[in-house]
PLY file of the C-alpha trace (Angstrom):
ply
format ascii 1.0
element vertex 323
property float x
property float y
property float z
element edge 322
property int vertex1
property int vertex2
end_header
-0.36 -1.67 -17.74
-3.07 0.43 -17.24
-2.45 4.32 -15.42
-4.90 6.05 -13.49
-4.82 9.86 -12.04
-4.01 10.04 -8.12
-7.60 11.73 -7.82
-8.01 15.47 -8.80
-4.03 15.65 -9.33
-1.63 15.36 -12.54
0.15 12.37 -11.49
-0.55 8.77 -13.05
-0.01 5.91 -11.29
0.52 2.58 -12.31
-3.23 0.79 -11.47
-0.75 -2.21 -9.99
2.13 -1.00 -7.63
4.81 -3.25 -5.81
5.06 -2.47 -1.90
8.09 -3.65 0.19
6.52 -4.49 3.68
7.59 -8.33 3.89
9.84 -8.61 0.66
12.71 -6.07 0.49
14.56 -7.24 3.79
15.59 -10.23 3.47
19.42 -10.30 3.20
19.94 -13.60 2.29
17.92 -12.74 -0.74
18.77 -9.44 -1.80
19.45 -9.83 -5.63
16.17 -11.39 -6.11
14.38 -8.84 -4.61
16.26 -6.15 -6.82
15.74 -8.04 -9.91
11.74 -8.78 -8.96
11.32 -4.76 -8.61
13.21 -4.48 -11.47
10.59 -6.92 -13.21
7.56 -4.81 -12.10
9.36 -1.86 -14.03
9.84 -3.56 -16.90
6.13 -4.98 -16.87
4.84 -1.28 -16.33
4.30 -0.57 -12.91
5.41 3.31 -11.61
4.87 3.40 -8.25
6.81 1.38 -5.83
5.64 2.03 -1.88
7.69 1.34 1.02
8.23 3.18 4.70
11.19 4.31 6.88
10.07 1.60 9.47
10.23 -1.20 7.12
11.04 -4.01 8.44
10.32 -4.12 12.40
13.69 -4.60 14.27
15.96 -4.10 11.15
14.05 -0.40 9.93
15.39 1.07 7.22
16.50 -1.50 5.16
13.67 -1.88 3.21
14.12 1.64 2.01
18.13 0.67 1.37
16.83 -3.09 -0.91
14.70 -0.46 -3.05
16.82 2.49 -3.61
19.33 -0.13 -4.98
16.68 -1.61 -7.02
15.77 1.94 -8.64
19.50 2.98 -9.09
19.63 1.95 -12.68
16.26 3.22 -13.66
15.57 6.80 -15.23
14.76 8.74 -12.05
11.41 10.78 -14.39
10.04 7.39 -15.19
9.05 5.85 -11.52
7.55 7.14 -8.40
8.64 6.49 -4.99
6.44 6.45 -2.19
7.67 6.10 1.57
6.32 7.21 4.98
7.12 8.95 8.33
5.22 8.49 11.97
6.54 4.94 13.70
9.12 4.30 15.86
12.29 4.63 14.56
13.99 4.02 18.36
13.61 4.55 21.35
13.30 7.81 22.41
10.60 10.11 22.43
11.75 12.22 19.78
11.92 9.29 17.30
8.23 8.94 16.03
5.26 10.75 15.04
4.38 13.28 13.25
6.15 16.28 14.90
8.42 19.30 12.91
11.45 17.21 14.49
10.65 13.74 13.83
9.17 14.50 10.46
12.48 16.56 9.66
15.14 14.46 10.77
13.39 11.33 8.82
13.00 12.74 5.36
16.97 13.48 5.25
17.18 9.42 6.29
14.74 8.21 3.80
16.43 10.21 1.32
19.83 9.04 2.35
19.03 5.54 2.31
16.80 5.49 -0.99
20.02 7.24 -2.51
18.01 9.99 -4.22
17.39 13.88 -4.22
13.35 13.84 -3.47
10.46 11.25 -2.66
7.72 11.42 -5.13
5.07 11.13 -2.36
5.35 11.17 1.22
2.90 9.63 3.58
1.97 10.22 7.10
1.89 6.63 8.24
-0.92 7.08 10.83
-2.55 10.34 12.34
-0.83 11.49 15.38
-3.15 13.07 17.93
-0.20 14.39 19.97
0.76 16.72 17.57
-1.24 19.47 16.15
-2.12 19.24 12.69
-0.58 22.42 11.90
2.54 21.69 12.89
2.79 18.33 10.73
1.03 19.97 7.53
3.25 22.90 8.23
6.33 20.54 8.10
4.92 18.70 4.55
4.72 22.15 3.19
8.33 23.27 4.21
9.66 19.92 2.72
8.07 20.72 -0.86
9.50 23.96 -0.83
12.94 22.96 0.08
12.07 20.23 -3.36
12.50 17.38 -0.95
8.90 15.99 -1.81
6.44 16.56 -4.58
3.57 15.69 -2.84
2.29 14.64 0.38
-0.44 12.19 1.51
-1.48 9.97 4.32
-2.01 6.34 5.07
-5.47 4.99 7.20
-6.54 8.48 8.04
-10.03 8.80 9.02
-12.93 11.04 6.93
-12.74 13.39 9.89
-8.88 13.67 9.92
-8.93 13.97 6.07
-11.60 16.75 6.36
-9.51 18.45 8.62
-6.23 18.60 7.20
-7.91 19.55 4.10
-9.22 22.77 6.31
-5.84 23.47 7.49
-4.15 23.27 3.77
-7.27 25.91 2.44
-6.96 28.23 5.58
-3.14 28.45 5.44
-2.33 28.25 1.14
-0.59 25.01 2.03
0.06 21.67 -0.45
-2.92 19.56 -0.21
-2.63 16.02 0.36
-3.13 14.10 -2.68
-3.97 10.59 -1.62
-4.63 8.25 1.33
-3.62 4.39 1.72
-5.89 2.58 3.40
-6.79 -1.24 3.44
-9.28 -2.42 1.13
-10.36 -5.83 -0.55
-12.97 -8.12 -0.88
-12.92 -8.72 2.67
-12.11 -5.71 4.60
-14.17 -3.27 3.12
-14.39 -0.47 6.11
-13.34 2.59 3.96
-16.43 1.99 1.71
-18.89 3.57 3.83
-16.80 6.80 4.95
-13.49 7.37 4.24
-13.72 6.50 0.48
-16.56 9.12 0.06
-14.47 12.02 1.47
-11.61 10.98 -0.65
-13.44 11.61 -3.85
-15.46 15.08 -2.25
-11.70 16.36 -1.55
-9.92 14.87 -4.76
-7.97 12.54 -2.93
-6.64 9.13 -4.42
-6.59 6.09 -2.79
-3.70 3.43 -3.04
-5.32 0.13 -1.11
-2.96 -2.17 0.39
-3.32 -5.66 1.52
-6.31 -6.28 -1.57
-5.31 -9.85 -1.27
-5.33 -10.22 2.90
-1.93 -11.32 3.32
-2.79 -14.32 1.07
-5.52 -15.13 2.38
-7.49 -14.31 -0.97
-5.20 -16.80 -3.23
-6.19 -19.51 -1.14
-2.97 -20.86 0.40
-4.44 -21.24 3.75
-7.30 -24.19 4.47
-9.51 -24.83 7.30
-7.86 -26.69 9.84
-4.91 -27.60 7.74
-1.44 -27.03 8.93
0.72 -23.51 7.97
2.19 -23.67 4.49
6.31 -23.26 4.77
7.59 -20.12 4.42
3.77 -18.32 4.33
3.24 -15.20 6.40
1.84 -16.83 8.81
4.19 -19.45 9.61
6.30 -16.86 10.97
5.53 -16.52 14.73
6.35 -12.47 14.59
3.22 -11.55 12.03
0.59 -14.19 13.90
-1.53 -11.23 14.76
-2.22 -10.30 11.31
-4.51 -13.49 10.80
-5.93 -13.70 13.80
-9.47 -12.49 12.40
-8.87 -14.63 9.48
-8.12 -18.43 10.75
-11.84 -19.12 11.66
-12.54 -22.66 9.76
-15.76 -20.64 8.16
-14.11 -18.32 6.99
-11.11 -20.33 5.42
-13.59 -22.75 3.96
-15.71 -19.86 2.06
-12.37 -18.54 0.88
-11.90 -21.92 -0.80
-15.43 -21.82 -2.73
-14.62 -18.70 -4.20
-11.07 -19.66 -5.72
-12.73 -23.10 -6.95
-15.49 -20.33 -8.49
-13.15 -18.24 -9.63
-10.85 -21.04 -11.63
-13.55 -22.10 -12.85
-14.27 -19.27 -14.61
-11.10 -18.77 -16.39
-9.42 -17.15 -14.09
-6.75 -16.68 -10.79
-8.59 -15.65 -7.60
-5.85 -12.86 -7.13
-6.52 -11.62 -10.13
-10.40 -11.61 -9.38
-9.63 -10.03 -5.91
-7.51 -7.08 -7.67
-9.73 -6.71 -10.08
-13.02 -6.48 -7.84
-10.94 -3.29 -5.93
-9.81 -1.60 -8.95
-13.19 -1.91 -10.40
-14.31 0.80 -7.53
-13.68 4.18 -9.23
-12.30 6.12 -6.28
-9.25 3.87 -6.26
-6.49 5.22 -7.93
-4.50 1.52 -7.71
-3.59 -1.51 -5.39
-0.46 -2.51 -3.61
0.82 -6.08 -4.18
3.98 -7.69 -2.57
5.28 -10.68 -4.59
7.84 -12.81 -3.39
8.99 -14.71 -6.88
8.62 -13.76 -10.59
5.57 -15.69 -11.70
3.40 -14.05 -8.85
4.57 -10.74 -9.84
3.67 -11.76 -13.18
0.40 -13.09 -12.39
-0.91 -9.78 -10.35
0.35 -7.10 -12.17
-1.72 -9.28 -15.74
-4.87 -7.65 -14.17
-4.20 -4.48 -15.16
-5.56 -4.43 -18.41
-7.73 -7.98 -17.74
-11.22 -7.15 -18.23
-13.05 -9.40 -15.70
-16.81 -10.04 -16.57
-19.23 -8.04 -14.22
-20.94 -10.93 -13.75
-17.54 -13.03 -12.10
-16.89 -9.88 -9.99
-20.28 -9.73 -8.31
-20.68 -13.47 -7.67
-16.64 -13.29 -5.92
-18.55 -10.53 -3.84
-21.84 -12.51 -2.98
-20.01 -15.78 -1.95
-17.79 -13.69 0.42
-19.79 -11.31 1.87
-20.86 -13.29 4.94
-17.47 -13.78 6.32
-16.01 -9.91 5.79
-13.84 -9.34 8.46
-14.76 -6.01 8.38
0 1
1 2
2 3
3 4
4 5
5 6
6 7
7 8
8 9
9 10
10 11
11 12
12 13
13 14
14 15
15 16
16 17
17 18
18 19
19 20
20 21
21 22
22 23
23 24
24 25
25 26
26 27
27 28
28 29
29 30
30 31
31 32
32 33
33 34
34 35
35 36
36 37
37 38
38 39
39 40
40 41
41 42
42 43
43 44
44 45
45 46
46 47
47 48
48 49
49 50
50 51
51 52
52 53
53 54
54 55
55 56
56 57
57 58
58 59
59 60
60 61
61 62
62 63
63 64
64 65
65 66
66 67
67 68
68 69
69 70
70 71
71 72
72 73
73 74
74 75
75 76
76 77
77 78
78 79
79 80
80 81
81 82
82 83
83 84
84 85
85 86
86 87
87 88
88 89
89 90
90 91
91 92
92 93
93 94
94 95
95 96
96 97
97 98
98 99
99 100
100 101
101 102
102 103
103 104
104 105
105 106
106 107
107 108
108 109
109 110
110 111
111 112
112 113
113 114
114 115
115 116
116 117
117 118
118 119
119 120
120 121
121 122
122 123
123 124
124 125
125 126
126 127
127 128
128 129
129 130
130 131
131 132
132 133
133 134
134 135
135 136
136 137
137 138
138 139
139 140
140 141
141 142
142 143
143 144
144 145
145 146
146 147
147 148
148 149
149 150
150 151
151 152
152 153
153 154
154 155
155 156
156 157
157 158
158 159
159 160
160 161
161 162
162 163
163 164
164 165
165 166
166 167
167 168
168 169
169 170
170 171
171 172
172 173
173 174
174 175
175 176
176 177
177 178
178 179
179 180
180 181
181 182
182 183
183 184
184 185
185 186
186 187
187 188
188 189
189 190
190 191
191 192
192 193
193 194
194 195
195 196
196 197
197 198
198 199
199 200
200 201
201 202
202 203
203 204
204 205
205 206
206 207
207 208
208 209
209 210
210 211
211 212
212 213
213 214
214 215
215 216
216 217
217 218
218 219
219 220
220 221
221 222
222 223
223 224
224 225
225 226
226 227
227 228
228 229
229 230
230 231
231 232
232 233
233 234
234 235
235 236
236 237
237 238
238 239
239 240
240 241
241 242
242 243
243 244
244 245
245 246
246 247
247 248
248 249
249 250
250 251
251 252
252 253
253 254
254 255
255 256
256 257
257 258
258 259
259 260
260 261
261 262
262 263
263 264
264 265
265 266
266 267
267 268
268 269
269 270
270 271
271 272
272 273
273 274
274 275
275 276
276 277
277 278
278 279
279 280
280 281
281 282
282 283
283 284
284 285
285 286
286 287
287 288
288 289
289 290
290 291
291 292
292 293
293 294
294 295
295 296
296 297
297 298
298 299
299 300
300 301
301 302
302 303
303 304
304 305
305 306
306 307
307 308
308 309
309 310
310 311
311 312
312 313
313 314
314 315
315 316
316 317
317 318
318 319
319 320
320 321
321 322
């Protein structure tokens, strides 16, 4: 496994992380989940991302899955990375970014997670109901009371990161030290903007979804019927593919994994590899829901992928980006 800074900052990250969105909920398969994450230790990855809200309806127990996972590891050897902003019920005071919200949810992450700090915490989203002083202010407090070594954001914009970068400089507050946005060989928005200010203001960037839900690996044909068990065959995360189930699309999707097998290699490695080749990202964030995909993604780091395979994956896709 390969480590790269989180931009200007100390900390190495693993260029391959596991994330928990989909995976570490499902109680009818805890102990696989536990012993997967325990797999991407052991195969070198550091950083392991999840969020308080994880999974809709049953949040928080993606936080609970990992923090048993982690419980036998050396706490200085990984990094845990979790977020604060959505709902977490009903009432007002249960989401965003405000003092209260942001207070009452680190003590939760923390108590579910089982541990003393979180390595880096994330403001899920920007929340324009709340000034940014008050939310910075509250990020600051929490890594002076040693509950969090650093701070970051997830799909900020190049404005909002400018800004809160303002605020940190005016006040002597912690700067952030990375942003998660989405990135692959499809959704590519962050490339004219938001990457740019990442790298003027020393920011990392973690991309998640750099295979598009599966979309990348090829599991989903034009016209064909919904694979078993995919993420798409359950009715609750339809809307995550509706910009990707257009028969075009799907098709051109399948000429670049026959292109990419043909050259030696997996198109999720190719697709992991294209995003880590950009410099400004500081790693990608993979979900894996059995052993030999684990296995498969987290090989890349370290697989040197001719130029030459990475720009034709980019050419045959680039007229279906979906953004």
């Amino acid at each position: 496994m390969r480590y790269r800074s989180l931009g200007q900052w100390g900390i190495k990250v693993s260029e391959v992380s596991l994330g928990t969105w989909l995976t570490h909920a499902r109680r009818d398969d805890e102990e696989r989940v536990i012993e997967c994450t325990r797999l991407a230790y052991d195969l070198g990855v550091n950083l392991f991302d999840t969020a308080n809200t994880y999974p809709e309806g049953r949040e928080g127990e993606a936080e609970i899955v990992l923090g048993k996972a982690v419980s036998v590891l050396p706490r200085d050897t990984y990094l845990i990375a979790t977020k604060v902003f959505s709902p977490m019920g009903k009432g007002p005071l249960e989401r965003g970014l405000s003092r209260k919200h942001v207070m009452a949810q680190i003590d939760g992450s923390l108590r579910r997670l089982g541990l003393d700090y979180i390595d880096l915490y994330q403001c899920h989203r920007y929340d324009p109901t709340v000034p940014l002083e008050e939310t910075i202010g509250a990020m600051n407090d929490l890594i002076r009371q040693g509950k969090i070594m650093y701070w970051g954001v997830s799909e900020w914009s190049a404005s909002q990161l400018k800004s809160a970068v303002a605020v940190c400089r005016q006040r002597g507050w912690d700067l952030p030290v990375s942003n998660q946005p989405r990135y692959s060989l499809l959704w590519r928005t962050g490339e004219d903007h938001v990457f740019p200010e990442c790298e003027r203001l020393g920011m990392g960037v973690l991309a998640f979804s750099p295979l598009d839900h599966g979309v990348l690996v090829g599991k989903y044909s034009p016209g064909g019927e919904l694979p078993p068990g995919s993420r798409a065959a359950r009715s609750s995360n339809t809307w995550m593919f509706e910009r990707y189930f257009d028969d075009y699309l799907l098709a051109t999707v399948q000429r670049f994994c026959a292109f990419v097998k043909e050259a030696g290699y997996k198109p999720s490695q190719v697709a992991l590899a294209w995003c880590l080749r950009n410099p400004v990202i500081s790693g990608v964030i993979i979900g894996a829901s059995n052993e030999k995909q684990l296995k498969d993604n987290v090989a890349v780091s370290g697989l040197d992928i001719e130029t030459e395979v990475l720009n034709q994956a980019e050419e045959i896709l680039a007229p279906v980006r979906v953004s």
